[in-house]
C-alpha positions as CSV (number, residue, x, y, z in Angstrom):
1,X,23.0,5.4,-35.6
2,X,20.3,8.1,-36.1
3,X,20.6,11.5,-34.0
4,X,17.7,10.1,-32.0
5,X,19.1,6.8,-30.5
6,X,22.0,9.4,-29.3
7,X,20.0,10.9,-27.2
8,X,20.1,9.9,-23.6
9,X,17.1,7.8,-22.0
10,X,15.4,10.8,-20.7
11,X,16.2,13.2,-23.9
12,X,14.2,10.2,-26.0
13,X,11.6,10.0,-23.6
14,X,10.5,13.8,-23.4
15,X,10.7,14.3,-27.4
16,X,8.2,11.1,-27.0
17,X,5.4,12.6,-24.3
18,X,6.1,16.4,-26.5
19,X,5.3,14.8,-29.8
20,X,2.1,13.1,-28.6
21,X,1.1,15.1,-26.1
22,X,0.8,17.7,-28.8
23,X,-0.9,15.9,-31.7
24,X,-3.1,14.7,-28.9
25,X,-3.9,18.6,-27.7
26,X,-4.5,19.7,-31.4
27,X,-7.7,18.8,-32.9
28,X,-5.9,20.3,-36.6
29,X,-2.4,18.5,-36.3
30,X,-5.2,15.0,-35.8
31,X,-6.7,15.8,-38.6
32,X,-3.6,15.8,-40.7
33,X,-2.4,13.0,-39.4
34,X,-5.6,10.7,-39.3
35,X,-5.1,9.1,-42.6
36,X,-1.7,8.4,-42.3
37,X,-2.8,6.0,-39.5
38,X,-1.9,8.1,-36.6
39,X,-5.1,8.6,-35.8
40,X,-6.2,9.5,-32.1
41,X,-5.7,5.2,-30.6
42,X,-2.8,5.3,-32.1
43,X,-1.2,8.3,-30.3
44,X,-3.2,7.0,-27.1
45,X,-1.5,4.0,-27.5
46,X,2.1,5.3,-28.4
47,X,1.1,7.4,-24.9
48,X,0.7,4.0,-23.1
49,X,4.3,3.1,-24.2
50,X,5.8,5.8,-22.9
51,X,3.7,5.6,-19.4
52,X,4.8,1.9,-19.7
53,X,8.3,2.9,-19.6
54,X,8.0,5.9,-16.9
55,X,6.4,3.3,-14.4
56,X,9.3,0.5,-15.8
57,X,12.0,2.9,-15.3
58,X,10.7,3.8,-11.7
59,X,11.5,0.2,-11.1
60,X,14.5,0.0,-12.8
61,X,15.7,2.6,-10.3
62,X,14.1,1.1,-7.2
63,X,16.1,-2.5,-8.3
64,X,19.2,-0.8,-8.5
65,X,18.8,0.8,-5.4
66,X,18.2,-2.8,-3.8
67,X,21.1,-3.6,-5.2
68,X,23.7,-1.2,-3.6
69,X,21.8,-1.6,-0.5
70,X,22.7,-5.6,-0.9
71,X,26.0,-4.9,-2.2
72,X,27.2,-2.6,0.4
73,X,26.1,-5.0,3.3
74,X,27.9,-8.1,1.9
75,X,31.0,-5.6,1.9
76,X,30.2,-5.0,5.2
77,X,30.0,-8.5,6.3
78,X,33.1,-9.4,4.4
79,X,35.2,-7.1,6.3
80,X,33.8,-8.0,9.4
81,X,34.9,-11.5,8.8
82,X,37.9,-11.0,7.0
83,X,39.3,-9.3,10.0
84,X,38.5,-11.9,12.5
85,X,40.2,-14.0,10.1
86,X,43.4,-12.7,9.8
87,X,43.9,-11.6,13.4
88,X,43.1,-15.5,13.5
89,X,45.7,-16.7,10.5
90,X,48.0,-14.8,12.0
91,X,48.1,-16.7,15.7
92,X,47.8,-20.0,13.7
93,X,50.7,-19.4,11.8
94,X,52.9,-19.0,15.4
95,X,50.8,-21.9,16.6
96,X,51.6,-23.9,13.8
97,X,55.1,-23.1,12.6
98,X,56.9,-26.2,13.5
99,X,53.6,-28.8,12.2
100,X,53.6,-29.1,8.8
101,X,50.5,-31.2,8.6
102,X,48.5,-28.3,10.7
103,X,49.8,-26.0,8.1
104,X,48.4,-28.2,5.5
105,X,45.4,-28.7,6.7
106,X,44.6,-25.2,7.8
107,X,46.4,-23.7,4.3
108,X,48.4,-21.5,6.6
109,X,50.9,-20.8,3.5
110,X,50.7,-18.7,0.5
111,X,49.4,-15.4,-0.2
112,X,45.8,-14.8,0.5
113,X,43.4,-14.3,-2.2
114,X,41.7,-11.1,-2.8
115,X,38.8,-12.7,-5.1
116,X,35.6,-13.9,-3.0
117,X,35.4,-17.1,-4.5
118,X,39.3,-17.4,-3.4
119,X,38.9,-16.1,-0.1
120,X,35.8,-18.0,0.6
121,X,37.9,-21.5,-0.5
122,X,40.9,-20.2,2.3
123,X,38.7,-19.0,4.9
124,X,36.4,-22.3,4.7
125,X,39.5,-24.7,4.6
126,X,40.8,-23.3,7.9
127,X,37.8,-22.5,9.3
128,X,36.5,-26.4,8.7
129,X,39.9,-27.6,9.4
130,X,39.7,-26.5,12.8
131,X,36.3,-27.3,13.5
132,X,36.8,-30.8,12.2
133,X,39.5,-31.3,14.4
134,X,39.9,-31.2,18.2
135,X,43.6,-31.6,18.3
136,X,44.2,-28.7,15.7
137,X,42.1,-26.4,18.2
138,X,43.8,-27.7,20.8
139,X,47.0,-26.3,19.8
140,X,45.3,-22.8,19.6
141,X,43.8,-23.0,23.3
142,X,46.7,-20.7,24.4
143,X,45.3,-17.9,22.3
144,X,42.6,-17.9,24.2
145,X,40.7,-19.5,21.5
146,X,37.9,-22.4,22.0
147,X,35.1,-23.8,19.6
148,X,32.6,-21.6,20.3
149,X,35.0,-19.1,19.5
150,X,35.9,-20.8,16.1
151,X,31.9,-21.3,15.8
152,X,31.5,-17.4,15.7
153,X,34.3,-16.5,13.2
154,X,32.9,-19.3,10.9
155,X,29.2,-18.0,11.5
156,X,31.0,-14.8,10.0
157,X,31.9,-16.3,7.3
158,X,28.7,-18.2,6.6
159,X,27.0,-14.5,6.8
160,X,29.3,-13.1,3.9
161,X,27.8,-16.2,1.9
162,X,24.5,-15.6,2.4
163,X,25.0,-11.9,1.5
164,X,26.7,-12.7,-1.4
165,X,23.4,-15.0,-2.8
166,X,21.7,-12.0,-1.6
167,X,23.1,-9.3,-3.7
168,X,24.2,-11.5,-6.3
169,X,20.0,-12.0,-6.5
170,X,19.2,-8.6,-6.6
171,X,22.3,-7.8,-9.2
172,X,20.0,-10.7,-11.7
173,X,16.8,-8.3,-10.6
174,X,18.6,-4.9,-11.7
175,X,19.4,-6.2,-15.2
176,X,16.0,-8.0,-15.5
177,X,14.2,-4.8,-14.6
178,X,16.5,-2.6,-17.0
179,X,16.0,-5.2,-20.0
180,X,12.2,-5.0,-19.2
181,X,12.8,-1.2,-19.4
182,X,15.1,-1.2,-22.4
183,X,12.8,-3.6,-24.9
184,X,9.5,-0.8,-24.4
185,X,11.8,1.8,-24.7
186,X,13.3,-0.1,-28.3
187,X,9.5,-0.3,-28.9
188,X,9.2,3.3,-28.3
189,X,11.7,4.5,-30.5
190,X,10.8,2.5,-33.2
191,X,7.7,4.3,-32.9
192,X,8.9,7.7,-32.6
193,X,11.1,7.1,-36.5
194,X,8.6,5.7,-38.2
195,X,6.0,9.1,-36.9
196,X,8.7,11.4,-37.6
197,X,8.8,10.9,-40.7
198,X,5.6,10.5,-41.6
199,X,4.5,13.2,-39.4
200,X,6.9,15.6,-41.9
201,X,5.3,14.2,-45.0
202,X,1.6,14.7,-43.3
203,X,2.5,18.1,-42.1
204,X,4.5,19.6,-44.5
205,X,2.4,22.7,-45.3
206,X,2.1,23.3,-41.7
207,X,6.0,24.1,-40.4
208,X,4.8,25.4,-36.6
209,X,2.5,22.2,-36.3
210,X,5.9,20.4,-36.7
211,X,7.3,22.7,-34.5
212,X,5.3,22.2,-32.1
213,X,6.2,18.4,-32.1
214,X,9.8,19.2,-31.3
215,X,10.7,18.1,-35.3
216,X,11.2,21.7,-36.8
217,X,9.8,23.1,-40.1
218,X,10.4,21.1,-43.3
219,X,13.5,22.2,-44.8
């Protein structure tokens, strides 16, 4: 790995926009460089690359930051829900301790699962299981609870879900947008070894010029 890809993102970046910047301020360094095919388009173009990337990167950023956002309200949700559940687990367990079959159904037994696809399968069975059958609520009517009651703890869950989609959509966006980012910025860097050295082999008589670009005099 060259010394270059070490840098960090922004590191490459700026020895990009000084290198160009200053063969594009200096009529002389042009000159020299000219018929090495780094004429002026070319460095206006190299410029659009790293524009390209500045305005890519800004997106990049903005993605990410939609991503938190969507991640940190699914957590929300999730605790919301999971709360409600286990105050809920918890009476059915009493409710149900002598009825196997209600325990069955409901999967009162076992540890819960800390993964979301796992707790989404636990919550949904007893959630469903309940809903699905009059006689199971029934038994839970001393609690205090009723279907509109189960309705809302399920609506819960259903909210995680769709939070889930949602972040899990904007997780998809993030990497999109930092791929999109990454292949100009490949692009650019590509760019930048191939100048470099050519730039020292155009400019070797001229050890500030290559200064000035942020390479350093020719040994």
């Amino acid at each position: 790995m060259s010394n270059h890809n070490k840098l960090n993102i922004a590191e490459r970046l700026s020895a990009a926009q000084l290198a160009i910047d200053a063969v594009l301020a200096d009529p002389e360094v042009q000159a020299a460089l000219t018929p090495y095919g780094y004429d002026v388009a070319a460095m206006t173009a190299a410029r659009a690359l790293y524009d390209e990337i500045q305005t890519l990167t800004a997106v990049q950023k903005l993605e990410y930051g939609e991503q938190y956002e969507a991640t940190q309200m699914m957590n929300a949700a999730w605790a919301t829900a999971d709360a409600a559940y286990t105050n809920s687990l918890q009476l059915a367990r009493i409710a149900f301790k002598k009825n196997g079959k209600g325990q069955s159904a409901l999967g009162l037994n076992g540890r819960r699962k800390e993964s979301y696809s796992g707790w989404v399968e636990q919550v949904t069975l007893f959630y469903k299981g309940l809903l699905d059958s009059p006689a199971l609520q029934a038994e839970m009517t001393k609690y205090g609870y009723d279907t509109a009651k189960w309705e809302a703890e399920y609506a819960l869950v259903q909210a995680v879900v769709a939070a889930n989609v949602v972040q899990e959509r904007e997780k998809g966006e993030a990497h999109d947008a930092t791929k999109a980012r990454d292949a100009v910025l490949d692009e650019l860097d590509e760019w930048m070894s191939d100048f470099k050295a050519v730039a020292r082999i155009a400019l070797a008589g001229m050890g500030q010029k290559l200064e000035g670009l942020g390479f350093g005099p020719v040994p």
